[in-house]
C-alpha positions in Angstrom: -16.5 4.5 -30.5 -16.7 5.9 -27.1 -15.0 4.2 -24.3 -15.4 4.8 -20.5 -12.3 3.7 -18.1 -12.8 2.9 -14.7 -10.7 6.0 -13.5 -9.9 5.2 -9.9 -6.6 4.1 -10.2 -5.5 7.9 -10.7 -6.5 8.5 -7.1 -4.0 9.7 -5.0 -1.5 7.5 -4.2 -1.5 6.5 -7.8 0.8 3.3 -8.6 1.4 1.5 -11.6 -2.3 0.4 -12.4 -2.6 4.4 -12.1 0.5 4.5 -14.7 -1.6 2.1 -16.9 -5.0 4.2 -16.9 -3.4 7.2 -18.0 -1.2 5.4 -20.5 -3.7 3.6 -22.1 -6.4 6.3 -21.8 -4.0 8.7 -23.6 -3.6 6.1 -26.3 -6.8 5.7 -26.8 -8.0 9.7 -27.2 -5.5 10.1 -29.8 -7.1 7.1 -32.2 -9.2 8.4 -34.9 -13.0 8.1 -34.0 -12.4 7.0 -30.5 -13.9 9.6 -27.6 -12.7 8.9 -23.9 -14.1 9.8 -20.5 -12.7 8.7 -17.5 -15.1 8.2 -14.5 -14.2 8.5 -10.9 -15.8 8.1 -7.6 -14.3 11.8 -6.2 -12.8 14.1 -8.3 -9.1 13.3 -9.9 -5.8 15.7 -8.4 -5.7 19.2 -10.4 -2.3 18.2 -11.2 -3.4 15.0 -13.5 -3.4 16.3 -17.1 -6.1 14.8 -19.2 -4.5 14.3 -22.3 -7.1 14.3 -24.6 -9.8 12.4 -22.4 -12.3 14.0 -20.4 -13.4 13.8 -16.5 -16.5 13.2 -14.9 -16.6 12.8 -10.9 -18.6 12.0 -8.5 -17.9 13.1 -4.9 -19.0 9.2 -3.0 -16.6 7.9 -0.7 -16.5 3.6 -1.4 -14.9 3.2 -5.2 -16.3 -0.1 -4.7 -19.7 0.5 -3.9 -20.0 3.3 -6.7 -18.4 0.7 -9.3 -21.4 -1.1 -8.6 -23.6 1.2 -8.1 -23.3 4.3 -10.3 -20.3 3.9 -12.8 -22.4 1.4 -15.6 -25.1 4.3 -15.3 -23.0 7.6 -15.3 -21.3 6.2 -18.5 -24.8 4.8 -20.4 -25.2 8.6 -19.5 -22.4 9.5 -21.7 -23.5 7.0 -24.4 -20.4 4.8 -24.0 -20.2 1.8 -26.0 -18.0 -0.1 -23.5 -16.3 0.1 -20.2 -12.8 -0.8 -19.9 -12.6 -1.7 -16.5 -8.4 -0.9 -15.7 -8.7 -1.9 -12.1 -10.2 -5.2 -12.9 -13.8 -5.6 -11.5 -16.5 -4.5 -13.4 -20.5 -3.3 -12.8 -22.1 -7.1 -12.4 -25.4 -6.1 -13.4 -25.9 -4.1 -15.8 -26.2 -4.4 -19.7 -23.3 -2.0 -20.7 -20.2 -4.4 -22.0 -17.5 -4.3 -20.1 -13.4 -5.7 -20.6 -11.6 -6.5 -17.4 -7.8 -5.5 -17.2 -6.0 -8.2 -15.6 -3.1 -6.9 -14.5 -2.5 -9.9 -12.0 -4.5 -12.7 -10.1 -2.5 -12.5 -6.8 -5.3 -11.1 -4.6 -6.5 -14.7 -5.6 -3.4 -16.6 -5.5 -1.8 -15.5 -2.7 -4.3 -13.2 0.1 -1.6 -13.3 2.5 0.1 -10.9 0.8 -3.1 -8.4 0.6 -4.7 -6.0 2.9 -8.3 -7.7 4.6 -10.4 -4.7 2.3 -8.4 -5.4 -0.8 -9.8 -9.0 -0.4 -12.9 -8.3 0.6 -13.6 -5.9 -2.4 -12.7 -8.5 -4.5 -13.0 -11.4 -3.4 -17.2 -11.3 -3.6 -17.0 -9.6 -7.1 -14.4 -11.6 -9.1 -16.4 -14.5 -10.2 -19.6 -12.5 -11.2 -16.4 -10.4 -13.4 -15.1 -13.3 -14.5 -19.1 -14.4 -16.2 -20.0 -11.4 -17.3 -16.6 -9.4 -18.8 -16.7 -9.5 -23.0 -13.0 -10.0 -23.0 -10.3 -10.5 -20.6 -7.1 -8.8 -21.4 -4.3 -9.2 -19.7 -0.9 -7.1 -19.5 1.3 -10.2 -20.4 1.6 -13.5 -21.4 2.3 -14.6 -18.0 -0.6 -13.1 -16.9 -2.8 -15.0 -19.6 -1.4 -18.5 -18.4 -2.4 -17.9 -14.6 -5.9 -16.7 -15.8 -6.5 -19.5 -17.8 -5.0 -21.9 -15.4 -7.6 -20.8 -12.5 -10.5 -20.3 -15.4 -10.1 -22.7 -18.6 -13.4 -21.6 -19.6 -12.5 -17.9 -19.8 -9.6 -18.7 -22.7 -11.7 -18.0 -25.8 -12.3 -14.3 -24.0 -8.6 -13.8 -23.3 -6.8 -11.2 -25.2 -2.8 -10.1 -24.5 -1.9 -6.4 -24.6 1.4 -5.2 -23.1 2.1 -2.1 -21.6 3.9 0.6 -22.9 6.5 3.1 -21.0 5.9 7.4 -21.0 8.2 8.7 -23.2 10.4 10.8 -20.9 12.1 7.7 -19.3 14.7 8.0 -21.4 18.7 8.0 -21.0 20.2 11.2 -19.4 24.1 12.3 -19.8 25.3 12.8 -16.4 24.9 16.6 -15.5 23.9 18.6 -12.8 20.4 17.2 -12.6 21.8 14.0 -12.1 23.7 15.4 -9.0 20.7 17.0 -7.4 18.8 13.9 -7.5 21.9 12.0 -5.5 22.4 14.9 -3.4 18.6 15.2 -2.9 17.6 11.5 -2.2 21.0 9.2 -1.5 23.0 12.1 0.6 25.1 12.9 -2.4 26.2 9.3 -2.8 25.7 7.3 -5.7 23.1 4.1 -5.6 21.0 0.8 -6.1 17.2 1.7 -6.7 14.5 0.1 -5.9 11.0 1.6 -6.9 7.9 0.2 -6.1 5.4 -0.1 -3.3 6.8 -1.3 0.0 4.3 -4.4 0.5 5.2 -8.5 0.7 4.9 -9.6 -2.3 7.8 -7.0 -3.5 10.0 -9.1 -1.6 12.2 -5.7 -0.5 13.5 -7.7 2.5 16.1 -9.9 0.1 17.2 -7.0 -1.2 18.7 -5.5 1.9 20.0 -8.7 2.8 21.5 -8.7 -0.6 23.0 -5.2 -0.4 24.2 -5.9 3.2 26.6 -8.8 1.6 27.6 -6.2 -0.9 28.7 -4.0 1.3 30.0 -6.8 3.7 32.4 -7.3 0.9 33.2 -4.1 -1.2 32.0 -0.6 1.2 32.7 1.5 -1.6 29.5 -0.3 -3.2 26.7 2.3 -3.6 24.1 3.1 -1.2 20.5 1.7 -1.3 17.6 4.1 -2.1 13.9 2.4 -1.5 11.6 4.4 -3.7 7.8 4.3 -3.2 4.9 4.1 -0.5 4.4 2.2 2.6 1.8 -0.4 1.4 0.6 -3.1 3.8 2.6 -5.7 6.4 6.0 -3.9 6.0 6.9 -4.5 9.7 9.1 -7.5 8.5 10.8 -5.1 6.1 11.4 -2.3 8.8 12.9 -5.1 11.3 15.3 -5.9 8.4 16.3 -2.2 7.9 16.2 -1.5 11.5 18.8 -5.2 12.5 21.2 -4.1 9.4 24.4 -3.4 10.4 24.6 -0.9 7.1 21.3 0.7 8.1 23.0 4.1 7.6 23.5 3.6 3.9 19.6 2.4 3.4 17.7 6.0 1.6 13.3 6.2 2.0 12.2 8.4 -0.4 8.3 7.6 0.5 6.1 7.8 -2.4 7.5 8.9 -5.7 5.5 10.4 -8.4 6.4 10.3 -12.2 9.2 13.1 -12.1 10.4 12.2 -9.3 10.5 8.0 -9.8 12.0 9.1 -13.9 14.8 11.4 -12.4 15.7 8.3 -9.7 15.8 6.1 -12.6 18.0 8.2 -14.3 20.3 8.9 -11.7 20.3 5.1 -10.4 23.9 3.1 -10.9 21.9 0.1 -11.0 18.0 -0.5 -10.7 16.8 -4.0 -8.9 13.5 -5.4 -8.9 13.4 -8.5 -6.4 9.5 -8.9 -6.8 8.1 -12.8 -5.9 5.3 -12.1 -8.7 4.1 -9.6 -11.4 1.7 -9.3 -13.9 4.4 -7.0 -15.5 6.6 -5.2 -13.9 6.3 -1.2 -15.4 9.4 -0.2 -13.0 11.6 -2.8 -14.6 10.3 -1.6 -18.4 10.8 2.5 -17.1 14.6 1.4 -15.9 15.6 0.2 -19.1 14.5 2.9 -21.1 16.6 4.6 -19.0 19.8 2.6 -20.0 19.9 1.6 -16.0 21.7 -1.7 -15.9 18.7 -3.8 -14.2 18.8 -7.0 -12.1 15.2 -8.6 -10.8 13.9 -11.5 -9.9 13.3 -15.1 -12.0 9.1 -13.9 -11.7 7.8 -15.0 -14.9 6.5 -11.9 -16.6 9.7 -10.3 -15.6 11.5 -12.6 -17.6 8.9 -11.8 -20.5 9.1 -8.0 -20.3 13.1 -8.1 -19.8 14.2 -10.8 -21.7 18.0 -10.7 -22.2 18.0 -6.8 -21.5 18.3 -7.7 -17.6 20.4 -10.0 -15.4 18.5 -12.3 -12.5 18.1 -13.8 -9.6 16.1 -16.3 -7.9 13.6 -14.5 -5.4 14.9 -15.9 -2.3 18.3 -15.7 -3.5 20.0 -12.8 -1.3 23.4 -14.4 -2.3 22.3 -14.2 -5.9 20.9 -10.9 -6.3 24.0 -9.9 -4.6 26.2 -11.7 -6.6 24.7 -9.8 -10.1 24.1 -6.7 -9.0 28.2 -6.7 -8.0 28.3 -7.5 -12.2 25.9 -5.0 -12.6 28.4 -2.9 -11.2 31.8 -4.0 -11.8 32.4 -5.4 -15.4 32.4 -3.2 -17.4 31.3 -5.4 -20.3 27.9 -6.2 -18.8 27.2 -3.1 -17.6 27.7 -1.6 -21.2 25.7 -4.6 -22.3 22.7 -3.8 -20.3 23.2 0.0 -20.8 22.2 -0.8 -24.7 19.8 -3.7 -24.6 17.7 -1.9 -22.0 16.5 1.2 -24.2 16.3 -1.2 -27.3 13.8 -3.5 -25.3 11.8 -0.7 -24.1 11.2 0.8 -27.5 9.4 -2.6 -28.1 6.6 -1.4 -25.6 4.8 2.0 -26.4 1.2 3.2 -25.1 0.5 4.0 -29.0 0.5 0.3 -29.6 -1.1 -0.4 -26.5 -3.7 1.8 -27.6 -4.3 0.1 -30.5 -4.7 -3.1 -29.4 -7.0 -2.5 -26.8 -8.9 -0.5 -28.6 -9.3 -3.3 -31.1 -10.4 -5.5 -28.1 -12.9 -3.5 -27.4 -14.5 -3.0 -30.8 -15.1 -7.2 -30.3 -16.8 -6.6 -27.2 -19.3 -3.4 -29.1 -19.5 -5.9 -32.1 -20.1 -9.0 -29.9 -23.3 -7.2 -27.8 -24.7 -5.6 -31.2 -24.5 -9.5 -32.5 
């Protein structure tokens, strides 16, 4: 079978849905039988390994026009037998099957907390997606229900695939590289991470309301690193950080590739993850592989991914995410307790399997078009 992805997503800044493409297109290449191209609108970074799968770019400058326009035909090309489409929206007119990743419907659900282009690049395409994809497949259970909810007739299409996590976030005996990462991004001090793009729906303001009670009440609590890009409508956040009366203590790292976003992890005391909605959560899944104690928000698929390997909080709850991150911290039994159920969850969630699955998925979209 060969199999074209929608390779956008490892544009530079590349984010989780980046994470996801080369995750599951790594999967995929290593299945017997199964050849993989990913096709981009401008060539990928020289840095981006293709483990296994090839590369075929196109130098146009709107990824939305050339989804449209060029990707169904570059891959028929090829002689793909189906197009996983990892950033959702798929070619609307063209013959070659297609399975949409849903990785979340909030561009739908709530706009507000989107950039204008995000919208309008999807907003137009979705529901000529949403007749023509072969399969849905979503990245979690929650992400099923919310699909289904919004399009009852899509069920019968919906398939469930989890993520998996890379390998090398893994737990790390404290050491000199540990060190440098402190000394390097938290002036030597110890910290809380967050790591994630800095946008509204990650809900980063409760956080440092959260840590500023913390450190109201104990100042030998760690500092606060924020980890990841400046996204969209962060002026609320940097009014927050700019009125805190701890603003000292509060660490930007900007964006934060793989090596840098595993050694954080590693180095973290304890990783929080106040998010008001995911269609996963891949930052909560890479902190528990790294035996980081992690607290995050009551958001449904968190709870899914998680399960009783994290502690939580409602979103709006600055008093409660302060509250358990202080027992993330401080006793000692819960803190050993999340140390060990973190890994052991994680190793529940591998790109292998992921691999399989979707692959599987879409071998019932080939069979479904030959039928």
């Amino acid at each position: 079978m060969r199999i074209a992805i929608d390779g956008r997503a490892l544009l530079p800044p590349a984010t989780g849905i980046g994470t996801y493409t080369r995750g599951i297109a790594g999967g995929l290449a290593r299945l017997p039988g199964v050849e993989v191209r990913l096709f981009s609108p401008r060539p990928l970074p020289d840095s981006e390994s293709t483990d296994g799968w090839s590369v075929a770019a196109d130098r146009h400058a709107l990824g939305m026009i050339w989804v449209q326009t060029a990707l169904s035909r570059r891959a028929r090309q090829w002689g793909a037998d189906v197009l996983l489409a990892a950033l959702t929206i798929g070619p609307v007119a063209d013959a070659l099957p297609f399975v949409s990743v849903v990785h979340d419907l909030t561009v739908w659900t709530h706009p507000e907390w989107h950039r204008a282009r995000t919208i309008v690049g999807f907003a137009p395409l979705w529901e000529k997606t949403a007749e023509r994809a072969a399969r849905f497949l979503c990245v979690s259970h929650a992400a099923e229900r919310e699909l289904v909810r919004a399009y009852p007739e899509a069920g019968a299409r919906v398939r469930v695939v989890w993520n998996g996590v890379d390998p090398g976030f893994a737990p790390a005996a404290e050491g000199p590289a540990l060190e440098e990462t402190r000394n390097r991004y938290a002036g030597g001090k110890r910290y809380i991470l967050y790591l994630g793009t800095l946008e509204p729906r990650k809900n980063v303001e409760t956080l440092g309301a959260a840590c500023d009670l913390l450190w109201s009440r104990r100042r030998s609590a760690p500092d606060l690193v924020l980890a990841g890009g400046a996204g969209w409508k962060t002026r609320r956040l940097e009014e927050r950080i700019a009125s805190s009366p701890f603003r000292d203590r509060i660490h930007r790292t900007g964006y934060a590739g793989r090596d840098v976003a595993r050694a954080l992890c590693q180095a973290a005391e304890v990783f929080v993850y106040p998010s008001l909605a995911e269609g996963f959560g891949l930052p909560v899944l890479e902190a528990m592989a790294c035996g980081i104690p992690v607290v995050a928000s009551t958001a449904e698929a968190l709870r899914e991914v998680a399960a009783d390997a994290a502690l939580y909080a409602e979103p709006q709850d600055a008093a409660g995410f302060s509250r358990q991150i202080e027992r993330a911290l401080e006793e000692t039994e819960t803190r050993a307790r999340l140390a060990a159920a973190g890994p052991a969850r994680a190793a529940l969630f591998s790109w292998a399997s992921a691999a399989e699955k979707t692959a599987a998925v879409l071998a019932e979209a080939v069979q479904e078009r030959g039928s």
